[in-house]
C-alpha positions, 0 to 999 in steps of 0.5 A: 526526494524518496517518493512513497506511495501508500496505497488502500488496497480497498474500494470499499466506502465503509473499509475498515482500512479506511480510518487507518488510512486517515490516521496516516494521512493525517501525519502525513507532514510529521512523517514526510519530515521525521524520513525525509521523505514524500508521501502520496497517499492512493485510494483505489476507490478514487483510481476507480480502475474498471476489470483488466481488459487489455489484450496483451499482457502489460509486460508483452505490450509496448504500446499500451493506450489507457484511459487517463485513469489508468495511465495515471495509475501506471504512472503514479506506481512508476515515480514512486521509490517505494510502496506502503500497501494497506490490505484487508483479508478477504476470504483468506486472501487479497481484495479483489480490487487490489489484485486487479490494480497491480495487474494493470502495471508491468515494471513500474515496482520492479527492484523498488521496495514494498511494505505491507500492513495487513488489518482486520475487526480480529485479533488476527489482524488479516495477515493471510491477505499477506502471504496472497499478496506476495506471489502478485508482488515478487512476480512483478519485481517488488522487494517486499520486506518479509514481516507485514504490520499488522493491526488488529481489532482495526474498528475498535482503535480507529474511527473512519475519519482517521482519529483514534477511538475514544477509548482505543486500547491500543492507541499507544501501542499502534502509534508507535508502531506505524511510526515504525512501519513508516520509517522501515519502508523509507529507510530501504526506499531511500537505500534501494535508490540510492544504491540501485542493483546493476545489472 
């Protein structure tokens, strides 16, 4: 079975990512079924990875010794066949949280394809958090599709427990699309396995 791991590449307890988070959470099971695929869902609030500490590099270190923390971090990352990252903008760029996650891995994303949804409390839906991404994720090997999602007005659509705002104005619009997003990072994961580059 395709693994797909989506990742809230935030830590922050009241993360406008968060309900977004839910929201896919909650159809885990409709889209698991609809792609033929597994999904894990990551909160880097849960992982509760301290700062970068090693010594040497993750690529130049063949005997890495982690907590068990971290170790399942690296690990989760490597068994997955694809990657779903949610990312909010900080000041024009990636949390800090989620940068210091992938600085954890090596070759764990390495010739695997990664989709990102960037959101924000604007109509300009955080997609500068995009572009700060993409040197940390081409560095590290991923193929990240080249168009993010994006989800504006995150807090005006979502409620933090997943469910959509009573008066959500873009509810339909939004449902559709993450259905899309979820079926285009599952159908390069499926492919990207299936058909792996060799070298």
């Amino acid at each position: 079975m395709t693994k797909i791991n989506v990742i809230l590449g935030s830590s922050r307890k009241a993360s406008l990512g968060r309900g977004l988070f839910k929201n896919l959470e909650q159809q885990k099971a409709f889209f698991e079924q609809e792609n033929d695929v597994e999904l894990q869902f990551i909160d880097l609030a849960e992982v509760n990875l301290p700062f970068f500490y090693e010594d040497l590099p993750p690529m130049q270190n063949k005997n890495r010794a982690l907590q068990a923390n971290e170790q399942k971090w690296v690990d989760d990352m490597n068994s997955a066949d694809g990657y779903l990252f949610l990312v909010p903008e900080y000041n024009h760029s990636v949390p800090a949280v989620l940068k210091n996650a992938l600085d954890f891995l090596a070759f764990e994303g390495k010739d695997k394809p990664a989709k990102v949804i960037t959101y924000s409390n604007n109509g300009r839906g955080g997609q500068f958090a995009f572009l700060g991404l993409l040197p940390t994720l081409s560095q590290l090997g991923f193929f990240t599709l080249p168009k993010p999602t994006v989800i504006g007005n995150v807090d005006k659509n979502f409620q933090l427990d997943g469910d959509y705002q009573p008066d959500a104005p873009s509810k339909e619009y939004y449902t559709k699309k993450l259905a899309a997003t979820v079926n285009e990072i599952s159908f390069y994961s499926k492919l990207f396995k299936e058909h792996p580059f060799n070298k």
